[in-house]
C-alpha positions as CSV (number, residue, x, y, z in Angstrom):
1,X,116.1,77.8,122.6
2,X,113.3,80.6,123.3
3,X,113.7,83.4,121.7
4,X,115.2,86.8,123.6
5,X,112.0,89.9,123.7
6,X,113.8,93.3,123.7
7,X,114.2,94.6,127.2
8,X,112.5,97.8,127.9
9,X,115.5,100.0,127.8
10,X,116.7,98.9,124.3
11,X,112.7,99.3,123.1
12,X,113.1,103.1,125.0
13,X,116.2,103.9,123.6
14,X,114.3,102.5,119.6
15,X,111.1,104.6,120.7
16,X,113.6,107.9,121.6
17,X,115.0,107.3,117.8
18,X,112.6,107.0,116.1
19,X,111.2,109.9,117.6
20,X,114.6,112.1,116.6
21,X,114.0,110.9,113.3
22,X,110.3,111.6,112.8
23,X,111.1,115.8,113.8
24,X,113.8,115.4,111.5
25,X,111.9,114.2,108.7
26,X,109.9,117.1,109.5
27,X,111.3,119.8,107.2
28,X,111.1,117.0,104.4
29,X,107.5,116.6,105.1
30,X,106.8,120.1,104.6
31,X,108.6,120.5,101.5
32,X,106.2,117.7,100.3
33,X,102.9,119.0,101.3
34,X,104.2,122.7,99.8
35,X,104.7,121.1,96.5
36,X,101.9,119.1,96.1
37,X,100.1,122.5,95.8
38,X,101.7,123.0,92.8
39,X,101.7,119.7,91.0
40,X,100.2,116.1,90.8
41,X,100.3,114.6,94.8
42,X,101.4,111.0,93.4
43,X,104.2,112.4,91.3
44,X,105.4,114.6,94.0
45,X,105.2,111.7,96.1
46,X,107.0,109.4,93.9
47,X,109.9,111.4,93.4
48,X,110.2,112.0,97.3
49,X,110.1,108.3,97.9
50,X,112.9,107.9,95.2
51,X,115.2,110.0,96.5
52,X,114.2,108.1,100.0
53,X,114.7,104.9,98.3
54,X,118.4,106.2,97.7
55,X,119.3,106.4,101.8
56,X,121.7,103.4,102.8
57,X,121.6,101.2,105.8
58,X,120.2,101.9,109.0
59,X,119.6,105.6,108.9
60,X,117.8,105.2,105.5
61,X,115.4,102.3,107.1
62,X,114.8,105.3,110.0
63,X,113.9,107.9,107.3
64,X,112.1,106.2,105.0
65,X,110.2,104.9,108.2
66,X,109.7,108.5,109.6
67,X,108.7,110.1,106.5
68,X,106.3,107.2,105.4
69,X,104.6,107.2,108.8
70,X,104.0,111.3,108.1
71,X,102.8,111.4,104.6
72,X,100.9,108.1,104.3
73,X,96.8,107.9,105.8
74,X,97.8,105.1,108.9
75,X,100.9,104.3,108.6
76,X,103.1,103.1,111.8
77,X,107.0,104.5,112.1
78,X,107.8,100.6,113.7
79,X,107.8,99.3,110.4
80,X,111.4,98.6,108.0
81,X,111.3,99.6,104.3
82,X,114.4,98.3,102.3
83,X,117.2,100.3,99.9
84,X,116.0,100.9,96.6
85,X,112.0,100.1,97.5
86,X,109.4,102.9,96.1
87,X,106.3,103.9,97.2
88,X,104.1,105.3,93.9
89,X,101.0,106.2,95.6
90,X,100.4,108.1,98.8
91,X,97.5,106.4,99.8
92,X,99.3,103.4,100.9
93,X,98.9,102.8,104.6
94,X,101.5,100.5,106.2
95,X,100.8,99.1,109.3
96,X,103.3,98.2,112.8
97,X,105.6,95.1,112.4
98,X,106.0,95.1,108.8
99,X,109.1,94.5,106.8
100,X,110.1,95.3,103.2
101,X,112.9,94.4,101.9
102,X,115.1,96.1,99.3
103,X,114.4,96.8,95.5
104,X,110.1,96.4,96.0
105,X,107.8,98.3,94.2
106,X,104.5,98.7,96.1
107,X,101.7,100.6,94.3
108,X,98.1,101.6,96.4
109,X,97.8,99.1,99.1
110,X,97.2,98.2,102.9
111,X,99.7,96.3,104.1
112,X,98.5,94.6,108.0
113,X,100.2,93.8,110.7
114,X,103.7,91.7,111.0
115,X,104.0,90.8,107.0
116,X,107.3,89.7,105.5
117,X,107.7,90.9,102.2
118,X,111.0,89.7,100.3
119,X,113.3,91.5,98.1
120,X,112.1,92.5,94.6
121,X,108.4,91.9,95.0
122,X,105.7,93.9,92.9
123,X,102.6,94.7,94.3
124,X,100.6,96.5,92.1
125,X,97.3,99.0,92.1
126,X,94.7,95.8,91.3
127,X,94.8,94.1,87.9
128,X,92.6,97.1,86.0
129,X,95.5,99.5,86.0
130,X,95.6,99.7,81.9
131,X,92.4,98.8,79.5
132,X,93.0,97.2,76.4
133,X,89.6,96.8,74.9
134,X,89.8,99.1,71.9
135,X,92.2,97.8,69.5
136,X,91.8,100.9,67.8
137,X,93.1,103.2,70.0
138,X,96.7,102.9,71.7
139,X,96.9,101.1,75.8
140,X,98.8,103.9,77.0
141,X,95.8,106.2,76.1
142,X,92.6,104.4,77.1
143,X,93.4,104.5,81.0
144,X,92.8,102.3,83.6
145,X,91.4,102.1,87.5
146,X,93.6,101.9,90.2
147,X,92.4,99.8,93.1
148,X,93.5,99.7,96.7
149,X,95.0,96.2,96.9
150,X,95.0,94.5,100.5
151,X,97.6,92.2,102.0
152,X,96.3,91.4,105.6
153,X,98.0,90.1,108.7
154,X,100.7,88.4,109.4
155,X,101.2,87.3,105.6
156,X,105.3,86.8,104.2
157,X,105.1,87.4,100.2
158,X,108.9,85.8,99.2
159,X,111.6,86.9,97.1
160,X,110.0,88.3,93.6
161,X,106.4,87.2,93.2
162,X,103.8,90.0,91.9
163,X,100.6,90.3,94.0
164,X,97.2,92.3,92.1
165,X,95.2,90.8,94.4
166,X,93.8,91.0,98.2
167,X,95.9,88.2,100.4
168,X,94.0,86.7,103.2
169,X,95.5,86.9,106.4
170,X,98.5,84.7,107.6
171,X,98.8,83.4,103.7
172,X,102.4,82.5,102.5
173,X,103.1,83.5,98.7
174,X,105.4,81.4,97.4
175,X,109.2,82.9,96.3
176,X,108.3,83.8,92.1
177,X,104.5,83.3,92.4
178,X,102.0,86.1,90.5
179,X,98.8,86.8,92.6
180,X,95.9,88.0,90.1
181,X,93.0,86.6,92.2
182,X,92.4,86.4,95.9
183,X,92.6,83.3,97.5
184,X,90.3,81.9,99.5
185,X,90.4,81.7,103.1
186,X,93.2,82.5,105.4
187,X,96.3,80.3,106.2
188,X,96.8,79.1,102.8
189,X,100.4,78.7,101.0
190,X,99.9,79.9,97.4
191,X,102.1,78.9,94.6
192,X,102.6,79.3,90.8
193,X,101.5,81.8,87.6
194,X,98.9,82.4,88.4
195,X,99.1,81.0,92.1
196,X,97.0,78.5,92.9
197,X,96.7,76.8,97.0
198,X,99.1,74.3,97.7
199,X,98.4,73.7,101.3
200,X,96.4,74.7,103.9
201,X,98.4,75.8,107.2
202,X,95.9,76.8,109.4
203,X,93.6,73.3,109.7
204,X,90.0,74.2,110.9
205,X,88.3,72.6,113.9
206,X,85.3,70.2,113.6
């Protein structure tokens, strides 16, 4: 059976929301831009996208959407963030067509085009975000580097795997899997700790 495409009135009628929403989200906006002047822009931003996190059903998907689309550097409103997900760093940029699901934590990242991302995946700032060389001095103190992790398009990361690592486009991360390494080339289904290639999807012409 094909599959019904929105007409135009019903994607109107999302567009006109949306819009509603975004000037409402406005205010909220503002109150975040005002207080990052007087404190640390991440933590500002975390605590915004906690309370956020907190907003139920549709009108919470709406908001989070709205607000997301304001404060982060290219994000899209047409994009569906789940209860209970958080946002830790404002440069994240989320692109159209993507969907989180609920209870996800998603650190600095770019997420492309049209990804699925299941309930209760991690995807973390890179995998330098704490040192641990000097066994003399306590992890907590001797810092770390945040990198800006990629997921490209069209990707679906299932339910509860942990990505620290760029995903090529249109790869499939298997339900449970931890990412620490890219893999290579696009189209692949990745599986395992730490996830390894289990097939090829896309097959390349001779």
């Amino acid at each position: 059976m094909a599959q019904r495409t929105p007409g135009a009135g019903v994607m109107t009628a999302k567009r006109a929301v949306k819009t509603v929403f975004r000037l409402l989200m406005l205010p909220i906006y503002g109150a975040f831009c005002l207080l990052t002047l007087f404190g640390n822009t991440d933590s500002v931003f975390q605590g915004f996208s906690q309370a956020l996190s907190l907003i139920p059903g549709k009108i919470g998907t709406y908001c989070r959407a709205a607000f997301y689309s304001l404060a982060c550097p290219g994000t899209s409103d047409e994009i569906s963030i789940g209860f209970l997900t958080l946002l830790s760093h404002q440069d994240t940029t989320i692109e159209r067509g993507v969907y989180i699901g609920p209870q996800c934590n998603i650190g600095k990242c770019t997420i492309g085009e049209d990804t699925l991302i299941g309930s209760g995946v991690h995807i973390l700032s890179g995998n330098r975000q704490h040192h641990f060389d000097d066994p003399d001095t306590p992890i907590q103190q001797q810092g770390g580097t945040y990198e800006k992790v990629t997921i490209r398009p069209d990707c679906w990361l299932g339910n509860g795997c942990l990505v620290m690592a760029t995903v090529p486009a249109q790869t499939i991360i298997a339900a449970g899997s931890v990412v620490t390494r890219s893999p290579n080339g696009s189209g692949g289904i990745v599986a395992g700790n730490p996830a390894e290639l289990v097939k090829q999807r896309i097959k390349t012409r001779n």
